[in-house]
C-alpha positions as CSV (number, residue, x, y, z in Angstrom):
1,X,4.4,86.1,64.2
2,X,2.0,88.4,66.0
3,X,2.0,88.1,69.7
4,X,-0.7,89.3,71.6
5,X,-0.3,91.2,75.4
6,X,-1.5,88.2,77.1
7,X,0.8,85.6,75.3
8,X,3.9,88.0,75.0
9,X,4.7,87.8,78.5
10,X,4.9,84.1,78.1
11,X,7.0,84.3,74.9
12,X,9.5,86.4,76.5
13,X,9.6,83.9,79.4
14,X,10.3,80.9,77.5
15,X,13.3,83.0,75.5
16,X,14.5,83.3,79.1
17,X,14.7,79.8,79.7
18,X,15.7,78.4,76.6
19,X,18.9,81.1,76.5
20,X,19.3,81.7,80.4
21,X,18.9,85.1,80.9
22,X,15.7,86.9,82.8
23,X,12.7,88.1,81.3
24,X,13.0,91.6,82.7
25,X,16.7,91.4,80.7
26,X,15.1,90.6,77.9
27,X,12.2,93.0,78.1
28,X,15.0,96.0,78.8
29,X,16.6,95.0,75.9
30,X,13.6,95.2,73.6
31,X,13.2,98.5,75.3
32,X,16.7,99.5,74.5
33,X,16.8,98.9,70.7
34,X,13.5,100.6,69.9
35,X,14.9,103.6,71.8
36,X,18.8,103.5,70.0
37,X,17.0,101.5,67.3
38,X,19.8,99.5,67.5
39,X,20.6,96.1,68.1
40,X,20.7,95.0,72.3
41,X,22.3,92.4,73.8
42,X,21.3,90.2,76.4
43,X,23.0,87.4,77.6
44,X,24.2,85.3,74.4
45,X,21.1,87.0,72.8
46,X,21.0,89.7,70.4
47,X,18.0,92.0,69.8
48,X,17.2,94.0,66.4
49,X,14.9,96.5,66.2
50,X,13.6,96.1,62.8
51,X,11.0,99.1,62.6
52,X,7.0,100.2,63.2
53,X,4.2,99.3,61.7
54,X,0.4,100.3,63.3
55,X,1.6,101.1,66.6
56,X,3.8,97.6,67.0
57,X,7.5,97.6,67.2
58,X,9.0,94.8,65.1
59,X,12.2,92.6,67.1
60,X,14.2,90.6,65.7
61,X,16.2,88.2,68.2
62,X,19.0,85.9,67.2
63,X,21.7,84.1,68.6
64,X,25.0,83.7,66.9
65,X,23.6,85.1,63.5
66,X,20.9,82.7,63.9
67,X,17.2,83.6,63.8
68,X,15.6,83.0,67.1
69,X,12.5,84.5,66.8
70,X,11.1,87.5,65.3
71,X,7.5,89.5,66.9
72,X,5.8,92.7,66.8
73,X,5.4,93.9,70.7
74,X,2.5,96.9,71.5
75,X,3.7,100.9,72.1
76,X,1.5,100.4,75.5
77,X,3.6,97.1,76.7
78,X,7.3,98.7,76.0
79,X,6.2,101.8,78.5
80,X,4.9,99.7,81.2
81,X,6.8,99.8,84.3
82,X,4.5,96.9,86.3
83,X,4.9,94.3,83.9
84,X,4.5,90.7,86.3
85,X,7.6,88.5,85.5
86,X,7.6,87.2,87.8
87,X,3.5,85.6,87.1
88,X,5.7,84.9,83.8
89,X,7.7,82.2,85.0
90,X,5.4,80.6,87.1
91,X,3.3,79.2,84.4
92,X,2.6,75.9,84.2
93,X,3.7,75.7,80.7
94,X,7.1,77.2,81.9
95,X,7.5,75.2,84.9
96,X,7.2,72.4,82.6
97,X,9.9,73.8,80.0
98,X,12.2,74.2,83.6
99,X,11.6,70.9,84.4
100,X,12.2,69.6,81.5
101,X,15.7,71.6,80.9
102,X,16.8,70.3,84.2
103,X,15.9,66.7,83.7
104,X,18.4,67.4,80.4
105,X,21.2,68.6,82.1
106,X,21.3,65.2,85.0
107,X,23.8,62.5,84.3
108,X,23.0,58.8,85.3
109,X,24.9,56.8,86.7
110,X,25.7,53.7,84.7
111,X,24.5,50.8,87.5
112,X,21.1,52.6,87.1
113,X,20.1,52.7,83.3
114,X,17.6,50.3,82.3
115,X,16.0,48.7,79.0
116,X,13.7,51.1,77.5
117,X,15.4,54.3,79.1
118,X,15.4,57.5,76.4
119,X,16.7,60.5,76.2
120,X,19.6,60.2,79.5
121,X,22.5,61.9,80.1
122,X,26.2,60.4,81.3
123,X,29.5,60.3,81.6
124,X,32.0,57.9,81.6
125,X,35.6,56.3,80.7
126,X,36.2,54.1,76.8
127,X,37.7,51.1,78.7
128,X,37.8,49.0,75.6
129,X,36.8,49.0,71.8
130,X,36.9,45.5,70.3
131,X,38.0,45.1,66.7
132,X,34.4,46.6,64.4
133,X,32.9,43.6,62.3
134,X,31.3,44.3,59.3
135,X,27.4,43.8,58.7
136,X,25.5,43.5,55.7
137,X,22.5,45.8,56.1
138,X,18.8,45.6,54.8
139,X,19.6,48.1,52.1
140,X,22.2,46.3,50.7
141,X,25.0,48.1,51.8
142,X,28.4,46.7,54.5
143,X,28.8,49.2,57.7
144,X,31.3,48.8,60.7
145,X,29.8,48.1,63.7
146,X,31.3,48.0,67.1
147,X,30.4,47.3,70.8
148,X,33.1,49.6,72.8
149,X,32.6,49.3,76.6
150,X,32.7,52.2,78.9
151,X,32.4,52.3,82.3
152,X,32.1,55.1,85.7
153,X,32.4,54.7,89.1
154,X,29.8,52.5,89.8
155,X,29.4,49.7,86.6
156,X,30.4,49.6,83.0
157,X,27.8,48.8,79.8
158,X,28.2,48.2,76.2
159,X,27.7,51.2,73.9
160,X,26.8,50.4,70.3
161,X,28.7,52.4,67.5
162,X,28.8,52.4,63.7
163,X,30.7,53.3,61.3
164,X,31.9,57.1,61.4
165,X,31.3,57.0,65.4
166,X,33.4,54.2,65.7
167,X,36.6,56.9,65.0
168,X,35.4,59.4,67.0
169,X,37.1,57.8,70.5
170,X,39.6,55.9,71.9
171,X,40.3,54.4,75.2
172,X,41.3,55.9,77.8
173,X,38.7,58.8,76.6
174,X,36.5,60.2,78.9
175,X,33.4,61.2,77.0
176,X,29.9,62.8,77.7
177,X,26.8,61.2,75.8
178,X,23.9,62.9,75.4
179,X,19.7,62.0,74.8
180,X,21.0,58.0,74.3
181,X,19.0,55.2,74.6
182,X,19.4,51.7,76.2
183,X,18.3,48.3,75.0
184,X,18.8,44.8,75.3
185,X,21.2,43.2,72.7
186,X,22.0,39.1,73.2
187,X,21.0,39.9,77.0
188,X,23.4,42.3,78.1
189,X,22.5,46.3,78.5
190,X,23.3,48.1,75.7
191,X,23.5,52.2,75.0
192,X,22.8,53.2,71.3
193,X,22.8,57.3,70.5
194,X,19.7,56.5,68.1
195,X,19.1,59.9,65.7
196,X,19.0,62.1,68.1
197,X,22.4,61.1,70.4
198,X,25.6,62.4,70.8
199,X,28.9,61.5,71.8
200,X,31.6,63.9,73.0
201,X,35.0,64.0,74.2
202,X,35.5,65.8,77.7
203,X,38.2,66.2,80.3
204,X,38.5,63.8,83.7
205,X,38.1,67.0,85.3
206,X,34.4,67.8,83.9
207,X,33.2,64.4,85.0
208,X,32.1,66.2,89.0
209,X,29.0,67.3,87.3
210,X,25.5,65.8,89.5
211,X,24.8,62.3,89.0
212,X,21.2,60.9,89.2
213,X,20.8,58.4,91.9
214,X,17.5,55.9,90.5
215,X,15.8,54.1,93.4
């Protein structure tokens, strides 16, 4: 993909975000594989130089032999030595992606989720898992289903698991769940992980991350 000086800047910045490292790290490490041309590493990042082609280096970034992302970057903006990163970050678009990266990383307490609540964060103990009744399903096939209860300091809530999930804890586990849900099943709250949830086991001792207070 061909990135142009004035977007470049902004490309480098949301690699920053996304991997946690500082533009200007990245943009020496450019700099330092075209003059080895050899790979650099930054961070948890590595960067390729890949070769030139009509006065454009050619990067190749990846990430535990992943492909990150891979750009042609101008002779001219490799020799600069004013380049504004700090202009980079403050963006709108990146202050959004910061925003949003934070929100991720927030637990909530359980006595504040909510019906209709997406994409939240928390952590708590597996106080009980009932035995998993079987269901008949609209395709025609049986799955296990389960309603396990887990709990924190401050209230506990049903959390809907099927089939393969339902092995993945026991109680007494103190798990992290990530980008759940929470409905309304028979009245009572209930957390689902939905397609794009996950569930985690995790020490006691990695449950004094910040919890979000809702007012």
């Amino acid at each position: 993909m061909r990135q142009k000086k004035s977007t470049l800047g902004e490309h480098l910045a949301l690699l920053s975000v996304k991997y946690s490292v500082y533009p200007n790290e990245v943009f020496q490490a450019l700099v330092l594989a075209k003059q080895t041309e050899k790979v650099a590493v930054c961070g948890n990042l590595h960067v390729e130089y890949r070769g030139k082609t009509k006065g454009e280096t050619i990067f190749l970034i990846t990430k535990d032999r992943d492909v990150v992302a891979q750009f042609r970057v101008e002779e001219e903006f490799l020799h600069r030595k004013d380049n504004p990163f700090e202009s980079w970050m403050n963006s709108d678009k990146i202050k959004k992606k910061i925003a949003k990266q934070n929100t991720e990383s927030v637990y909530i307490q359980i006595k504040d989720l909510r019906a209709g609540m997406k994409r939240i964060n928390i952590k708590a103990e597996v106080l009980e898992i009932p035995q998993p009744t079987q269901v008949h399903t609209q395709f025609g096939n049986n799955i296990l289903v389960v309603n396990a209860i887990v709990g924190d300091d401050t209230d506990k809530i049903n959390l809907c698991l099927w089939d393969g999930q339902i092995n993945q804890i026991n109680v007494g586990n103190w798990i992290e769940l990530r980008n759940g849900q929470v409905c309304v099943f028979r009245g009572d709250r209930q957390l689902r992980l939905g397609k794009n949830g996950s569930i985690a086991i995790i020490n006691n001792t990695q449950i004094k991350s910040p919890l979000a207070t809702i007012r």
